[in-house]
mmCIF file as Biopython writes it, N, C-alpha, C and O atoms, coordinates in Angstrom:
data_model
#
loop_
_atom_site.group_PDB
_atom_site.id
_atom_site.type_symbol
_atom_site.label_atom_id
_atom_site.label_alt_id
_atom_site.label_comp_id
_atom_site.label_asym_id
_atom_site.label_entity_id
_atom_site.label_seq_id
_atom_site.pdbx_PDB_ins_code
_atom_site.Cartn_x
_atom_site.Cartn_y
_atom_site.Cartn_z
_atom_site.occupancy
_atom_site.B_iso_or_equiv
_atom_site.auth_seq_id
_atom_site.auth_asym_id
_atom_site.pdbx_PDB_model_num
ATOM 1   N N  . UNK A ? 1  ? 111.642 128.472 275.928 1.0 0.0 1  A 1 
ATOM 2   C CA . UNK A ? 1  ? 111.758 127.970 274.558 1.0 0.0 1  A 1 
ATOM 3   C C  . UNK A ? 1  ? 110.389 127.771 273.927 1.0 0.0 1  A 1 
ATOM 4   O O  . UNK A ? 1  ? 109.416 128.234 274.523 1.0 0.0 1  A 1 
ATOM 5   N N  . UNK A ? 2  ? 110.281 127.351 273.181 1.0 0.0 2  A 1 
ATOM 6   C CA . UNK A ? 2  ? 109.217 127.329 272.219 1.0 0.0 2  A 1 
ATOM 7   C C  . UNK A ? 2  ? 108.263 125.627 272.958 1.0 0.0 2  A 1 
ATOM 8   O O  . UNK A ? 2  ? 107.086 125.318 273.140 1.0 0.0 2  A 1 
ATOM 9   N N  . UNK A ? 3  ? 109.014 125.247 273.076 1.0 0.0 3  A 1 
ATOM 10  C CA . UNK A ? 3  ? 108.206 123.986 273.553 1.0 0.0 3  A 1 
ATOM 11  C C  . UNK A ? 3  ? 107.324 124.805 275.220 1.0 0.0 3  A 1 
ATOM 12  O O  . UNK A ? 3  ? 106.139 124.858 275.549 1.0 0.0 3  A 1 
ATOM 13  N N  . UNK A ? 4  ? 108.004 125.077 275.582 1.0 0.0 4  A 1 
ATOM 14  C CA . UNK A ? 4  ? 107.720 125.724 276.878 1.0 0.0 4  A 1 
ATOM 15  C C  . UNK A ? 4  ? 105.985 126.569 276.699 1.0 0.0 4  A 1 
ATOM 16  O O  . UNK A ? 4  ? 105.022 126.537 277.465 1.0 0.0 4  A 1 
ATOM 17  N N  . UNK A ? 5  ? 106.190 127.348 275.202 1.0 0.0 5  A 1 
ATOM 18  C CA . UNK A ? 5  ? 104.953 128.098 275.248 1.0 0.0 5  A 1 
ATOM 19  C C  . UNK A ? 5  ? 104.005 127.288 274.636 1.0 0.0 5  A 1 
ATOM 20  O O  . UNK A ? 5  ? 102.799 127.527 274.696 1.0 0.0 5  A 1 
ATOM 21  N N  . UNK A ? 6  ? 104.743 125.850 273.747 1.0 0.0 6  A 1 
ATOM 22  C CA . UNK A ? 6  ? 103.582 125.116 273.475 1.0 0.0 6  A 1 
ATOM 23  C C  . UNK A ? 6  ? 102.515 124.435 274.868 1.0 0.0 6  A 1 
ATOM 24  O O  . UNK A ? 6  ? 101.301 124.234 274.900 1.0 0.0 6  A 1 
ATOM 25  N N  . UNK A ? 7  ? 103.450 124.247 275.772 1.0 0.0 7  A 1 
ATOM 26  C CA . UNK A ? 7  ? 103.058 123.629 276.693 1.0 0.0 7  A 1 
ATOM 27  C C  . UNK A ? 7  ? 102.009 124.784 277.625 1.0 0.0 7  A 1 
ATOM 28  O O  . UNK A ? 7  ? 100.961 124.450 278.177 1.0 0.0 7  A 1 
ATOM 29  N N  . UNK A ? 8  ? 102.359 125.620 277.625 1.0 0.0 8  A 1 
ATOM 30  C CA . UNK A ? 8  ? 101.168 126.853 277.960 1.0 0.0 8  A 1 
ATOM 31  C C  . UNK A ? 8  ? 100.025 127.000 277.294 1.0 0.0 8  A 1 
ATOM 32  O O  . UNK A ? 8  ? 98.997  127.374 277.859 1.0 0.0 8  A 1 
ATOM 33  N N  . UNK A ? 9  ? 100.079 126.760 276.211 1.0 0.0 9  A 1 
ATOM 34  C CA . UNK A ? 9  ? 99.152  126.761 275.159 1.0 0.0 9  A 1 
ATOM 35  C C  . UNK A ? 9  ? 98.266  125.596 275.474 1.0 0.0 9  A 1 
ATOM 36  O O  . UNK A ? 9  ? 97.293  125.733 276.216 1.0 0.0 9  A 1 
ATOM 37  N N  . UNK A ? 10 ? 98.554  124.564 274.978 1.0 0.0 10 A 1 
ATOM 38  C CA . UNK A ? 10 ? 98.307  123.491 275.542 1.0 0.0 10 A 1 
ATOM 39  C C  . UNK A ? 10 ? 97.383  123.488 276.791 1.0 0.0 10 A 1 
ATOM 40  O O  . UNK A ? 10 ? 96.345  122.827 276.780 1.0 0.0 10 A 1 
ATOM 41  N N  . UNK A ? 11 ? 97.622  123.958 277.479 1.0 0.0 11 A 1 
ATOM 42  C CA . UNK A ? 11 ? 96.783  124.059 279.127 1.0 0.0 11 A 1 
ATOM 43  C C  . UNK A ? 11 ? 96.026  124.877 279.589 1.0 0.0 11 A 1 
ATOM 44  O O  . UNK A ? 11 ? 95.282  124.661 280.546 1.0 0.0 11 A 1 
ATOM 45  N N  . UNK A ? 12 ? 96.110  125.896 278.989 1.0 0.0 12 A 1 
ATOM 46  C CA . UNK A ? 12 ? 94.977  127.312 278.794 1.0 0.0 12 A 1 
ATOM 47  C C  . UNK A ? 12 ? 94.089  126.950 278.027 1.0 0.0 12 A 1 
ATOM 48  O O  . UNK A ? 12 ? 92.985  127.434 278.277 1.0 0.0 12 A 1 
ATOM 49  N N  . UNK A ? 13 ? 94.176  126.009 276.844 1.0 0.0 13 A 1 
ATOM 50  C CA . UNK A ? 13 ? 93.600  125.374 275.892 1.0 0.0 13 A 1 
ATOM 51  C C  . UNK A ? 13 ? 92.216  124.403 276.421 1.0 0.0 13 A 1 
ATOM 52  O O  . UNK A ? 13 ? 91.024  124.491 276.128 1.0 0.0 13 A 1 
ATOM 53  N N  . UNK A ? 14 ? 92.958  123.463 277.317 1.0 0.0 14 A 1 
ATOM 54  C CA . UNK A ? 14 ? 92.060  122.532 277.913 1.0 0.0 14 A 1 
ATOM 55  C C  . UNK A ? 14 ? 91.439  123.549 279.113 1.0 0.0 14 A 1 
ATOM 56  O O  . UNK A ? 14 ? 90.262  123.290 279.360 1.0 0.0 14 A 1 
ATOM 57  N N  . UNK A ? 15 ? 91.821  124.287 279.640 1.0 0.0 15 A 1 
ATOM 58  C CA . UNK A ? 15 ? 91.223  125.157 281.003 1.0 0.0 15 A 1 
ATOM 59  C C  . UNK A ? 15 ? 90.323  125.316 280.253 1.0 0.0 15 A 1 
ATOM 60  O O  . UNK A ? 15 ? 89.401  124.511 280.385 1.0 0.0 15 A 1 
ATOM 61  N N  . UNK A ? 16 ? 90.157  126.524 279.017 1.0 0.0 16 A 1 
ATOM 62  C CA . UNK A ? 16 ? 89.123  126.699 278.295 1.0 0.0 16 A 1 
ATOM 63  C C  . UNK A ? 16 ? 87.925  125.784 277.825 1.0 0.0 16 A 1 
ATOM 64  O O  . UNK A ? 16 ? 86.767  126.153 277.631 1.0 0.0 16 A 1 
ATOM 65  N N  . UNK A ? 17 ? 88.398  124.632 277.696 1.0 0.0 17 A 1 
ATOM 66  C CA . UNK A ? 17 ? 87.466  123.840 276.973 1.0 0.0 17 A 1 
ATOM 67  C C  . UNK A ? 17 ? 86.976  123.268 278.047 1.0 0.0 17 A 1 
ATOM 68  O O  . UNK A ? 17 ? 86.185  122.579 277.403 1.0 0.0 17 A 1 
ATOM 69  N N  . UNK A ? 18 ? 86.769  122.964 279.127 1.0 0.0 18 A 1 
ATOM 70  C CA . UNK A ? 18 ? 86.634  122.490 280.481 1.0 0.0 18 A 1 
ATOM 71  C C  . UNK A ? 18 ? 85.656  123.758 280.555 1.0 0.0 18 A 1 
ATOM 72  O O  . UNK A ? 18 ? 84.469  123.516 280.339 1.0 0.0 18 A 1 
ATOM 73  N N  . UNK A ? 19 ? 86.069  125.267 280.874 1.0 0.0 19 A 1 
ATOM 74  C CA . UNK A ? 19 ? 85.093  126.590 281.415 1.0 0.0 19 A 1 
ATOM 75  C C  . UNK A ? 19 ? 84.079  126.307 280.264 1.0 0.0 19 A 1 
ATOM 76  O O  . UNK A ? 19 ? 82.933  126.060 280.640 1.0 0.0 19 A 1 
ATOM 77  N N  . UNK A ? 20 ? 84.276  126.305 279.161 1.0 0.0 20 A 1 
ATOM 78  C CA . UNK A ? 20 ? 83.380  126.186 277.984 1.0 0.0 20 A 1 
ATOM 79  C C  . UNK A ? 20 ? 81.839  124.984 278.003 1.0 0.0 20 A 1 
ATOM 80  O O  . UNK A ? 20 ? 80.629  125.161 277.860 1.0 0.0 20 A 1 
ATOM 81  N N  . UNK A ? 21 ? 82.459  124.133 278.184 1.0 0.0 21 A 1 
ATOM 82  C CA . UNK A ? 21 ? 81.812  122.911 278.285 1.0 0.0 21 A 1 
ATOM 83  C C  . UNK A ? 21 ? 81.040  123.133 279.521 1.0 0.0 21 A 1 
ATOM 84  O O  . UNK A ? 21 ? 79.870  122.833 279.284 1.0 0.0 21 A 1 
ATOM 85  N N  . UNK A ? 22 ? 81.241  123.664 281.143 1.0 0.0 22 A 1 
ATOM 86  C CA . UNK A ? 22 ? 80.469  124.301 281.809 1.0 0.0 22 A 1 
ATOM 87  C C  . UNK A ? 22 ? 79.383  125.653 281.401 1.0 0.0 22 A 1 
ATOM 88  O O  . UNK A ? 22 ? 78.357  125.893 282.036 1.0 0.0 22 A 1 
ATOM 89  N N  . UNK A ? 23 ? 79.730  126.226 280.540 1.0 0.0 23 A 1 
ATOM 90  C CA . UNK A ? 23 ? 79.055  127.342 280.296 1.0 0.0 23 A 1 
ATOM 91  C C  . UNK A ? 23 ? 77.743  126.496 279.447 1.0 0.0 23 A 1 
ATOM 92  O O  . UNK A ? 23 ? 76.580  126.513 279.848 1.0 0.0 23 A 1 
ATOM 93  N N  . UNK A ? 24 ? 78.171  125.835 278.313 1.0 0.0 24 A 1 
ATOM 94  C CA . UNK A ? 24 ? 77.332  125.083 277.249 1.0 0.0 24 A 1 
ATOM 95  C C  . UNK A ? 24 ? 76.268  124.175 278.395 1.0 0.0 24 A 1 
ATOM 96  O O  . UNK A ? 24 ? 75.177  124.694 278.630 1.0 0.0 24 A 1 
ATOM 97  N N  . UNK A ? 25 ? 76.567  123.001 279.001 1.0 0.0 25 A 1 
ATOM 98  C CA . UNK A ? 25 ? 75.999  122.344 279.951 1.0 0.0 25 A 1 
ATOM 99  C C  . UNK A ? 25 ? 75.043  122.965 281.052 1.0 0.0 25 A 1 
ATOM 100 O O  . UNK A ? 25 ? 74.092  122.443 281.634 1.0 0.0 25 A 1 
ATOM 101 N N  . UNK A ? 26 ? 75.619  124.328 281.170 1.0 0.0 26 A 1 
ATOM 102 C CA . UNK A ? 26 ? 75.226  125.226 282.435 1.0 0.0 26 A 1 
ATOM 103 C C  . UNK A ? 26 ? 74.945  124.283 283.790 1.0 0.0 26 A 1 
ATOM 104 O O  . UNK A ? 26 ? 73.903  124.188 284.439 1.0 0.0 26 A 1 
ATOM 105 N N  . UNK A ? 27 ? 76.287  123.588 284.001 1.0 0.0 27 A 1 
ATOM 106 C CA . UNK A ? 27 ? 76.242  123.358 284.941 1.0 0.0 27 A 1 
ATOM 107 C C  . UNK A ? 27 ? 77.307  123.291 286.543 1.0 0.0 27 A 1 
ATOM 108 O O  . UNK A ? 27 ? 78.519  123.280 286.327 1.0 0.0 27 A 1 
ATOM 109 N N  . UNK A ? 28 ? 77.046  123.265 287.427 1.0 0.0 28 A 1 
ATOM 110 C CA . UNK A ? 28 ? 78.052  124.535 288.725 1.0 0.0 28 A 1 
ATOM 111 C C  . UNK A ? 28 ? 79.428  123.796 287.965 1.0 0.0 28 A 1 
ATOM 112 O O  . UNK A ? 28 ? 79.441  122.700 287.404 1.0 0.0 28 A 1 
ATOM 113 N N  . UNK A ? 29 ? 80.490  124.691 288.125 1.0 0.0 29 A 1 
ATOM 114 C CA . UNK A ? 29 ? 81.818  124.121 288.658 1.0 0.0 29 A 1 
ATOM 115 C C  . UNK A ? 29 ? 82.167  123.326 288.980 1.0 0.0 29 A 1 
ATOM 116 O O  . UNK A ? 29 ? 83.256  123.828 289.258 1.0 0.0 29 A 1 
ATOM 117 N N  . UNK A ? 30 ? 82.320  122.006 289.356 1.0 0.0 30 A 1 
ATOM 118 C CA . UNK A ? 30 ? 83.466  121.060 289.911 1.0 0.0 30 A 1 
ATOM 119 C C  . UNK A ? 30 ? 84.783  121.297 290.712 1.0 0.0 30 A 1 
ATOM 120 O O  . UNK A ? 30 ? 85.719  121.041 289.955 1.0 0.0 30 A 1 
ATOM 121 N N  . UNK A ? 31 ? 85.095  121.565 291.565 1.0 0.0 31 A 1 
ATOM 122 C CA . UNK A ? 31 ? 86.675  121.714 292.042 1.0 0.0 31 A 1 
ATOM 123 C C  . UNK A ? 31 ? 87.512  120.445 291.936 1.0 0.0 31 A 1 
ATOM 124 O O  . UNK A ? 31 ? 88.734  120.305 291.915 1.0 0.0 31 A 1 
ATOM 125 N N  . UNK A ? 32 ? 86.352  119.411 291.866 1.0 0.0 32 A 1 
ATOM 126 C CA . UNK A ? 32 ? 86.843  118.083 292.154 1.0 0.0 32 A 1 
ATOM 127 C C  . UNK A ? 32 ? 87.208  117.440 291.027 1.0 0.0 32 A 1 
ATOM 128 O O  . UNK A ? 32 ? 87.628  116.290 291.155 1.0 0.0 32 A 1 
ATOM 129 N N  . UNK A ? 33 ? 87.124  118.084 289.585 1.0 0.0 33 A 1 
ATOM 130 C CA . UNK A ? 33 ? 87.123  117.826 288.395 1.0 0.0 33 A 1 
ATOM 131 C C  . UNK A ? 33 ? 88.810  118.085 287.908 1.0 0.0 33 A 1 
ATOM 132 O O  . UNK A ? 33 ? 89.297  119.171 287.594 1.0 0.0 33 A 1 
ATOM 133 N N  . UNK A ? 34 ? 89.603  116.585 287.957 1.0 0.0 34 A 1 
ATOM 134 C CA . UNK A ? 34 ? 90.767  116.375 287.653 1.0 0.0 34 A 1 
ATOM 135 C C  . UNK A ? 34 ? 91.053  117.175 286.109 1.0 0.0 34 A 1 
ATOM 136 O O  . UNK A ? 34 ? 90.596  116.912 284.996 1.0 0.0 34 A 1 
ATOM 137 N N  . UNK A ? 35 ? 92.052  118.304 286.580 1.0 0.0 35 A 1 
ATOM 138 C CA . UNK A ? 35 ? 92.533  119.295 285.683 1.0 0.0 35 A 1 
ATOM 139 C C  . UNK A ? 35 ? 94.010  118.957 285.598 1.0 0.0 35 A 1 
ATOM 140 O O  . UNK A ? 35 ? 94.631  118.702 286.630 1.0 0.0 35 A 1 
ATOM 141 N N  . UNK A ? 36 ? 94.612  118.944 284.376 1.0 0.0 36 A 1 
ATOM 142 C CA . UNK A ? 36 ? 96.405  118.385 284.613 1.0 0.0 36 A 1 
ATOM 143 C C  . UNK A ? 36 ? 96.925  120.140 284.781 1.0 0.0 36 A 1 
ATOM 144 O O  . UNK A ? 36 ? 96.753  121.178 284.141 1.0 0.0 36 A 1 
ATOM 145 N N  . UNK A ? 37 ? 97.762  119.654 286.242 1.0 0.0 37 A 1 
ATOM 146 C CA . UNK A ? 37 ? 98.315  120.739 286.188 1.0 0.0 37 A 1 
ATOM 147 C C  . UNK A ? 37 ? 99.979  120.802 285.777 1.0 0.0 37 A 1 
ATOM 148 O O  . UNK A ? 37 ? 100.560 121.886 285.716 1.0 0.0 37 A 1 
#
């Protein structure tokens, strides 16, 4: 349903802004960095 792809959206959204904010910062990855899954 439509809520369903909001909710995809939604979370690819923050993945991005999380990879982003590493790229800008240039700094390593985190694994340990609480992501909602």
């Amino acid at each position: 349903g439509k809520r369903h792809h909001q909710a995809v959206i939604a979370l690819a959204r923050r993945r991005v802004n999380v990879l982003w904010a590493v790229v800008q910062n240039r700094t390593p990855f985190q694994t340990g960095f609480k992501m909602a899954a």
